[in-house]
C-alpha positions as CSV (number, residue, x, y, z in Angstrom):
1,X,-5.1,201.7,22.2
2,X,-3.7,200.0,25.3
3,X,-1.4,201.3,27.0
4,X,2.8,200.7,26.4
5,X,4.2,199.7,30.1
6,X,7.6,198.2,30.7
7,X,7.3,196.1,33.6
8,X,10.6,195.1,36.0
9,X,10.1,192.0,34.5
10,X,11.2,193.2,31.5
11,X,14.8,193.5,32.2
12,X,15.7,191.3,34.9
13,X,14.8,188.4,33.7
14,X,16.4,184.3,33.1
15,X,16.9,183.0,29.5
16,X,16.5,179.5,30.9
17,X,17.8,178.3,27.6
18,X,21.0,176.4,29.0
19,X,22.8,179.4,29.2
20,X,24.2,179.9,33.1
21,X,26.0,183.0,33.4
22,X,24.3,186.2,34.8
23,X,24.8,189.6,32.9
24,X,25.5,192.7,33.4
25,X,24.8,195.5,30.8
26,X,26.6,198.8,30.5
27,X,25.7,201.4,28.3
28,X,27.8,204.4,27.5
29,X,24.2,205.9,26.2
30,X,25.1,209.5,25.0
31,X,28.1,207.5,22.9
32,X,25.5,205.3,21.4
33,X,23.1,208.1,20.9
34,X,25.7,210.2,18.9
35,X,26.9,207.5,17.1
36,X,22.9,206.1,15.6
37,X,22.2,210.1,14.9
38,X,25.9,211.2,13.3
39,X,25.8,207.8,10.9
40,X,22.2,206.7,10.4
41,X,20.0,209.9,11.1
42,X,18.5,208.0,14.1
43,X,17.2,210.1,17.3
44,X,17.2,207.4,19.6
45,X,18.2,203.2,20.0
46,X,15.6,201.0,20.3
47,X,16.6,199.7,23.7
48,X,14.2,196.8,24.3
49,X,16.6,195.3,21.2
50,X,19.8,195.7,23.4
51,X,17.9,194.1,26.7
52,X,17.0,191.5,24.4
53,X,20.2,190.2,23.1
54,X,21.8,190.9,26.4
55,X,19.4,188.2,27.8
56,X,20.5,185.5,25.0
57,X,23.4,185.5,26.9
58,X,22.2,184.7,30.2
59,X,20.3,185.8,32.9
60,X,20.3,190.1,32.9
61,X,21.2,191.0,36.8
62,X,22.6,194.5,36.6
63,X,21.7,197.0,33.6
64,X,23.2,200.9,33.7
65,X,23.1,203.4,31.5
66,X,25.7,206.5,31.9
67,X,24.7,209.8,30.7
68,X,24.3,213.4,31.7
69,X,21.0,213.0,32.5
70,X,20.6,216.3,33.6
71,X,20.5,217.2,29.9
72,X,17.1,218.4,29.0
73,X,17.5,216.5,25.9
74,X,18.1,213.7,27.4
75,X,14.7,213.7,30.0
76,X,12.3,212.0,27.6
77,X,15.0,209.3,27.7
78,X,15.8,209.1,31.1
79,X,12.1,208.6,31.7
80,X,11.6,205.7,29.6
81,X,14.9,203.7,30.8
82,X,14.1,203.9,34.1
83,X,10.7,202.5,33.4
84,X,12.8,199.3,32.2
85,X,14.7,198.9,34.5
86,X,17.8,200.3,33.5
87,X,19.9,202.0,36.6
88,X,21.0,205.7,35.4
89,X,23.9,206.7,36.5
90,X,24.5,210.6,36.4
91,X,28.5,211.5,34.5
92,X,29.1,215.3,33.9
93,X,29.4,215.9,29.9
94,X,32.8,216.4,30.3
95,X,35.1,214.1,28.0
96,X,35.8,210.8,29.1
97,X,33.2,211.5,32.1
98,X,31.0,208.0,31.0
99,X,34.3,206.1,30.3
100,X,35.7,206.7,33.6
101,X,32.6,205.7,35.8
102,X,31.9,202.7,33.3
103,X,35.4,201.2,33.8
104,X,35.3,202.0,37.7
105,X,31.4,199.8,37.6
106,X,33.3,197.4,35.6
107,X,36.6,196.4,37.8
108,X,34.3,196.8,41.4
109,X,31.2,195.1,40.1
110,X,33.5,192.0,38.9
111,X,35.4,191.9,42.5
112,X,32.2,192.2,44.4
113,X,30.2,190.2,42.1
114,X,31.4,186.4,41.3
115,X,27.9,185.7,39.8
116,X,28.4,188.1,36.9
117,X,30.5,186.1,34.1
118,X,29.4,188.1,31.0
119,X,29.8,191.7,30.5
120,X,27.8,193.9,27.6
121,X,29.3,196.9,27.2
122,X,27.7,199.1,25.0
123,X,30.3,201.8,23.5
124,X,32.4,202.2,20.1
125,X,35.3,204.3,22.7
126,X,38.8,203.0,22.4
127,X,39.8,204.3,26.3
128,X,37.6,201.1,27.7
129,X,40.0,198.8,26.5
130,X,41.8,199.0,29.5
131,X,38.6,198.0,31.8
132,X,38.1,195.4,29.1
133,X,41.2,193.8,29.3
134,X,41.0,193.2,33.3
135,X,37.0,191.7,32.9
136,X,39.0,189.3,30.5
137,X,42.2,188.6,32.9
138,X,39.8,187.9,35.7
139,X,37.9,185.4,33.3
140,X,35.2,187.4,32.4
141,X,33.5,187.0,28.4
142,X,32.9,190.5,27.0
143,X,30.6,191.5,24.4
144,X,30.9,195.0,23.0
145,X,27.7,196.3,21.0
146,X,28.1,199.8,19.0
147,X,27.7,201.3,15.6
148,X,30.5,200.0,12.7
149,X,31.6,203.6,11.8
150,X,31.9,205.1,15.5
151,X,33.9,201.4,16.8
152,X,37.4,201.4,18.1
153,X,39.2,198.8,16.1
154,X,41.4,198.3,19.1
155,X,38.1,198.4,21.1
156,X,36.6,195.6,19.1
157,X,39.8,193.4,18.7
158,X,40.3,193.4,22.7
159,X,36.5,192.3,23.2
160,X,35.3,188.3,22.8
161,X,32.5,189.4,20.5
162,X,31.3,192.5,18.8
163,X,27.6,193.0,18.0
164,X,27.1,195.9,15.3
165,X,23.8,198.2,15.9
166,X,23.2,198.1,12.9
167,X,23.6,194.9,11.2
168,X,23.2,192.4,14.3
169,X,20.6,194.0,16.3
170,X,18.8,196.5,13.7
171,X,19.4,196.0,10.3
172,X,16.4,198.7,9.9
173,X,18.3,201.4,10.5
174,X,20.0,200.8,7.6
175,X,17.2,202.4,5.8
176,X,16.3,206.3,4.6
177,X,14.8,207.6,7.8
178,X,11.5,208.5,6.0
179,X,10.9,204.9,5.0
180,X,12.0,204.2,9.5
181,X,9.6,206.8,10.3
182,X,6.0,204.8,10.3
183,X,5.2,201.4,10.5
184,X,4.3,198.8,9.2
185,X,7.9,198.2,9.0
186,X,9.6,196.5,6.4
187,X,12.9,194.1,7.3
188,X,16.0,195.6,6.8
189,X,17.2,195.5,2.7
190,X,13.5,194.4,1.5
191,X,11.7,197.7,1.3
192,X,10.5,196.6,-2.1
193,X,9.4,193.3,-0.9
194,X,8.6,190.5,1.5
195,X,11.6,189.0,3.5
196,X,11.9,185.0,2.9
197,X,13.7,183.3,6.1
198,X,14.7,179.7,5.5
199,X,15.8,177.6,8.4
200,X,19.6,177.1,8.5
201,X,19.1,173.3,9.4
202,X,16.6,170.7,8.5
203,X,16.4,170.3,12.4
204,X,14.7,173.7,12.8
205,X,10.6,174.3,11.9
206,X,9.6,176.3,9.2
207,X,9.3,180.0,9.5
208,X,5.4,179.6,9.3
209,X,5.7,177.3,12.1
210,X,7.7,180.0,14.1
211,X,5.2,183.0,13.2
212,X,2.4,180.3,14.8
213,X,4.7,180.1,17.9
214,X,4.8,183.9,18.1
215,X,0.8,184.1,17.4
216,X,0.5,181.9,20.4
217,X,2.6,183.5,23.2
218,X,1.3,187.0,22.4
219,X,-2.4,185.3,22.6
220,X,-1.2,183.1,25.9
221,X,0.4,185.6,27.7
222,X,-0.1,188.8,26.0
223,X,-3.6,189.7,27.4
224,X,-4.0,191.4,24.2
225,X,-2.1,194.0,25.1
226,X,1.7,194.9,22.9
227,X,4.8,192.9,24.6
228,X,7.9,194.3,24.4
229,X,10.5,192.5,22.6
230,X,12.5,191.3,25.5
231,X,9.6,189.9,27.3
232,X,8.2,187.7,23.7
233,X,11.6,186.9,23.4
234,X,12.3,185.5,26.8
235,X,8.6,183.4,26.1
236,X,9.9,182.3,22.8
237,X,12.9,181.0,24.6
238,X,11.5,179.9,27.7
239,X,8.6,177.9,26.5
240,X,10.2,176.8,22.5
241,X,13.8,177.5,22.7
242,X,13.3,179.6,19.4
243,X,16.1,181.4,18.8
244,X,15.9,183.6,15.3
245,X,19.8,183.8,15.2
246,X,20.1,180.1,15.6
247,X,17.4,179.0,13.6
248,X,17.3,181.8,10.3
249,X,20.5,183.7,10.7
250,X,18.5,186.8,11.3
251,X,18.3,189.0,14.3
252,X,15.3,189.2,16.6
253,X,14.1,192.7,14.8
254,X,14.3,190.9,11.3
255,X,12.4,188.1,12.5
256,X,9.6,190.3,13.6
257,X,9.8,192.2,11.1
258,X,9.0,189.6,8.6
259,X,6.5,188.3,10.7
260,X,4.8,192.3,10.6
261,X,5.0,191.8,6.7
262,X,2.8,187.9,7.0
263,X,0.2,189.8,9.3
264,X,1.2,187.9,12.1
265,X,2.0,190.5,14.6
266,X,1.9,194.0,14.2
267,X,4.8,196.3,15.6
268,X,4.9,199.4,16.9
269,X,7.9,201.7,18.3
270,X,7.1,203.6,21.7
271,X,8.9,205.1,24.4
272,X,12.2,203.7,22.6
273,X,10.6,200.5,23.0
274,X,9.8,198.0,20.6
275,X,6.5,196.2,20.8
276,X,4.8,193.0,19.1
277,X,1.0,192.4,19.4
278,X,-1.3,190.4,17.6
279,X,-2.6,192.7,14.8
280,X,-6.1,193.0,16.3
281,X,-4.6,195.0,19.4
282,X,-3.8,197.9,17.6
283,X,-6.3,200.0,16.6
284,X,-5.3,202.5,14.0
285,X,-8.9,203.0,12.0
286,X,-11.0,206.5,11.4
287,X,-13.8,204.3,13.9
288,X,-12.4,206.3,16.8
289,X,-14.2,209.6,16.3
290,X,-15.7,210.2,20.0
291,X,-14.2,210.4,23.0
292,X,-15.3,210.5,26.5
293,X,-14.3,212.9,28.9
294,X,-11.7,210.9,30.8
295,X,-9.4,210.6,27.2
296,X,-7.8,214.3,27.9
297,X,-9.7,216.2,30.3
298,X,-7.1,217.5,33.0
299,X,-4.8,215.3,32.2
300,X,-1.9,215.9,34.3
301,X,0.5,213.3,33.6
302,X,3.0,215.2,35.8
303,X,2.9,213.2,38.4
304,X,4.9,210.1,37.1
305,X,7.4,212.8,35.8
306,X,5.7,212.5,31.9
307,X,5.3,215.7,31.3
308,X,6.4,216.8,28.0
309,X,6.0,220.2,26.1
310,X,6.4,220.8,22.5
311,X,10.6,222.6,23.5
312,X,11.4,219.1,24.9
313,X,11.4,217.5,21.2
314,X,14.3,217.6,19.2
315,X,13.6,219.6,15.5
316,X,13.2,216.1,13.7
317,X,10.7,215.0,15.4
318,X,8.8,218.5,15.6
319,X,8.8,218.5,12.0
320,X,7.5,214.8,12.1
321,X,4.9,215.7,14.5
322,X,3.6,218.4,12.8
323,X,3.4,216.5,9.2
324,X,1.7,213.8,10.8
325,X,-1.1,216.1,12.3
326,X,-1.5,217.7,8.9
327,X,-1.9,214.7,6.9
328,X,-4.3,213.5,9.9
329,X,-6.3,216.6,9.3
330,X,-6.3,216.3,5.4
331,X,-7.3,212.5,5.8
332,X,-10.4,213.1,8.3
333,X,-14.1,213.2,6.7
334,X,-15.2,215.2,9.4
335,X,-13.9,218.9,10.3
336,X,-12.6,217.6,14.0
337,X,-10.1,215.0,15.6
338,X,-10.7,213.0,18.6
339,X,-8.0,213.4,21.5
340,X,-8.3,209.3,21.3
341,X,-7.7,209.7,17.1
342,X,-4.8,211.4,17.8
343,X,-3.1,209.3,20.3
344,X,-3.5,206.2,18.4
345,X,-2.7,207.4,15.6
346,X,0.7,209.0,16.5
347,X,1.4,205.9,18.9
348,X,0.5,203.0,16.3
349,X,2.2,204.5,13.7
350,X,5.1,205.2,15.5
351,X,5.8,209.0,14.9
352,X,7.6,210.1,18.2
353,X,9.1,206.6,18.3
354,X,11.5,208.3,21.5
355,X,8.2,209.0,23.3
356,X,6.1,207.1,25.6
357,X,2.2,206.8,25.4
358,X,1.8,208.7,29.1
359,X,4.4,211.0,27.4
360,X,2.5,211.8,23.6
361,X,-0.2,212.2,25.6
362,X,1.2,214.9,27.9
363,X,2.7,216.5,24.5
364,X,-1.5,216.8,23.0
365,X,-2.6,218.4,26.1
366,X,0.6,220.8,26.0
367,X,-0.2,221.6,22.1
368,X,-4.0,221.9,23.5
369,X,-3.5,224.6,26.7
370,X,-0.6,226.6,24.9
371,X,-1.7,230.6,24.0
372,X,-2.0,230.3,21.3
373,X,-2.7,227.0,21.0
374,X,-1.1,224.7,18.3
375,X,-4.5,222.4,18.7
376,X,-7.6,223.8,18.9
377,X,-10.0,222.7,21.3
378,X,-13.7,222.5,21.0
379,X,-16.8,220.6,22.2
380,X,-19.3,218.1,20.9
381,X,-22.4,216.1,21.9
382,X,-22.8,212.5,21.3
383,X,-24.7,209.7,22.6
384,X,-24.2,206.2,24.0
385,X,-25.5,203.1,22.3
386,X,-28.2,203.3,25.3
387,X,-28.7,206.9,24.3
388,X,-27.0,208.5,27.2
389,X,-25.8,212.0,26.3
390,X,-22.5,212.7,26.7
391,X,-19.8,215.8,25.8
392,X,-16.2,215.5,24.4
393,X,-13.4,217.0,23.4
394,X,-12.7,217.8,19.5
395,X,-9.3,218.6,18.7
396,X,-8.1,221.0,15.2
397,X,-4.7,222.1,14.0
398,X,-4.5,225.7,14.3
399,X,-5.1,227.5,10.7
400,X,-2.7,230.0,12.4
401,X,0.3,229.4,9.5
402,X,2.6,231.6,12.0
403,X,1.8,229.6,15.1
404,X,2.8,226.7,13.2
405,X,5.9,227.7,11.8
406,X,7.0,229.0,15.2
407,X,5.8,225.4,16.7
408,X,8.1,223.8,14.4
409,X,11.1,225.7,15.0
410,X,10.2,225.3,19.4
411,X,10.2,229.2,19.2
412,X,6.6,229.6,21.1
């Protein structure tokens, strides 16, 4: 399975599509966080959408995202924005802590920082219509992105444009959360069936045409390897101008998505991330029964601050983890798992959607080391196609029923 990186390029980045403004995205994070759990049962936003649309608006100089990031809730998180770019920007988790150093970032970036003509503000909070009205007064456009139910109507009517979560950016969410859960995911409202996008003018290609466009950056520039969104976006735009707003009324999720359902691309979910690749890259297959040695032994992924331990997931996705390593189990036809099995399949099918690669694969080794251990470790022999013997890992859920009801509840 390779690897999930975000790369600077990722955020920072020119839309080169005749738009000329530069961008600045600010996201109230913890509001936006709340809002996608309280309303849709989601534990995190996928924020590779957001960067996304923020760079269909220009060229994406200055991204922050305000939190208590302190918060050992919030430290997977913190991890993975950083990693995209995204400036954090420490507020204390008192109320109105964010809004106040968002609207202070919003009135000194737009005196210190002519360049800057569009603002994304990510928040559903009434107090930043003040900071909002002065971005506007000083010529400034302003485009506000948050969840319908948790929006300020005074917010939204003070703003140029207002980008809903949930129906302009992920109309996925939308769905029950077991049907979110695993890929391959269907496009939001077609559970039961395959999404049709027709072109809203005879002056755009057909969708077919725009799935080969797709196919071809990933293979061009992909290296085989899954792209985040923002990154096949800016290609689509860069090299084809293709625009799945413009051309098929849809977001950018949609359109991958139905693309997923043609077997054009698969996608999978990762560090909060969204990722395309061409369906090849992934491997999610029972082939993957050996490891070598270099897979899990003494990995210490604490180094690049990955480090995670079973108490650092939230009781969703404990209960997800666990399921999935049960019906892993159940599915094998042999009585072990490979520490390579169990990444991919918990990456590619998108199970701790919040959590990195580097960081699911610090969670197995914490699973594997615990006493008593959640995952079992043991040792088998096996031999190279030049018939070189070799050792590795095998991996089994505990039969321990109390071990795994205490792992569930993060009472170890």
């Amino acid at each position: 399975m390779p690897a999930h990186h975000a790369t600077g390029s990722g955020t920072v980045t020119s839309s080169q599509a005749g738009e000329n403004s530069d961008v600045a995205l600010l996201i109230d994070y913890e509001n936006l966080q709340v809002s996608l759990k309280r309303h849709f049962d989601l534990t995190t936003p996928r924020m590779s959408l957001i960067i996304q649309e923020a760079q269909e608006h220009g060229r994406l100089v200055l991204a922050r995202a305000y939190a208590p990031w302190t918060s050992p809730d919030l430290s997977i998180d913190a991890e993975n924005l950083y990693r995209q770019g995204i400036e954090l920007v420490y507020v204390p988790t008192r109320k109105n802590s964010a809004d106040v150093r968002l609207a202070v970032d919003c009135v000194e970036t737009c005196g210190r920082s002519s360049n800057i003509r569009t603002y994304i503000i990510v928040t559903g909070d009434g107090d930043l219509i003040h900071p909002i009205n002065y971005l506007r007064q000083q010529g400034r456009k302003v485009v506000v992105i948050g969840v319908d139910a948790a929006m300020s109507r005074m917010l939204s009517s003070a703003a140029d444009s207002v980008l809903l979560y949930e129906r302009d950016l992920d109309p996925s969410v939308r769905r029950p959360a077991q049907t979110r859960a695993r890929g391959p995911r269907p496009a939001a409202g077609q559970d039961d069936g395959k999404t049709t996008l027709t072109p809203v003018s005879k002056d755009y290609p057909n969708v077919e045409e725009a799935f080969r466009l797709v196919q071809d950056a990933l293979a061009r520039r992909g290296n085989g390897e899954p792209v985040l969104f923002q990154e096949l976006g800016h290609w689509l735009s860069q090299d084809h101008n293709l625009k799945p707003r413009a051309w098929y009324g849809v977001p950018f999720s949609t359109f991958l998505d139905a693309a997923q359902q043609a077997g054009t691309v698969t996608i999978t979910t990762s560090g909060g991330n969204s990722y395309a690749a061409l369906p090849a890259s992934v491997d999610t297959g029972d082939a993957l029964l050996d490891d070598d040695l270099s897979d899990d032994s003494g990995d210490d992924t604490s180094d690049d601050g990955s480090a995670v331990k079973l108490e650092s997931l939230r009781p969703e996705e404990r209960r997800d983890l666990l399921a999935a390593l049960r019906e892993l189990q159940g599915n094998k036809r042999t009585s072990y798992m490979s520490f390579r099995l169990l990444l991919n399949h918990l990456v590619s099918n998108s199970i701790l959607p919040r959590l990195s690669e580097s960081q699911v694969r610090s969670l197995l080794n914490d699973l594997a080391d615990r006493n008593p251990p959640v995952l079992v470790r043991g040792q088998k022999t096996g031999k190279t196609p030049g018939g070189r013997s070799y050792t590795f890992s095998t991996f089994t859920l505990t039969e321990d029923k109390k071990v795994l009801r205490n792992a569930e509840k993060g009472d170890m």
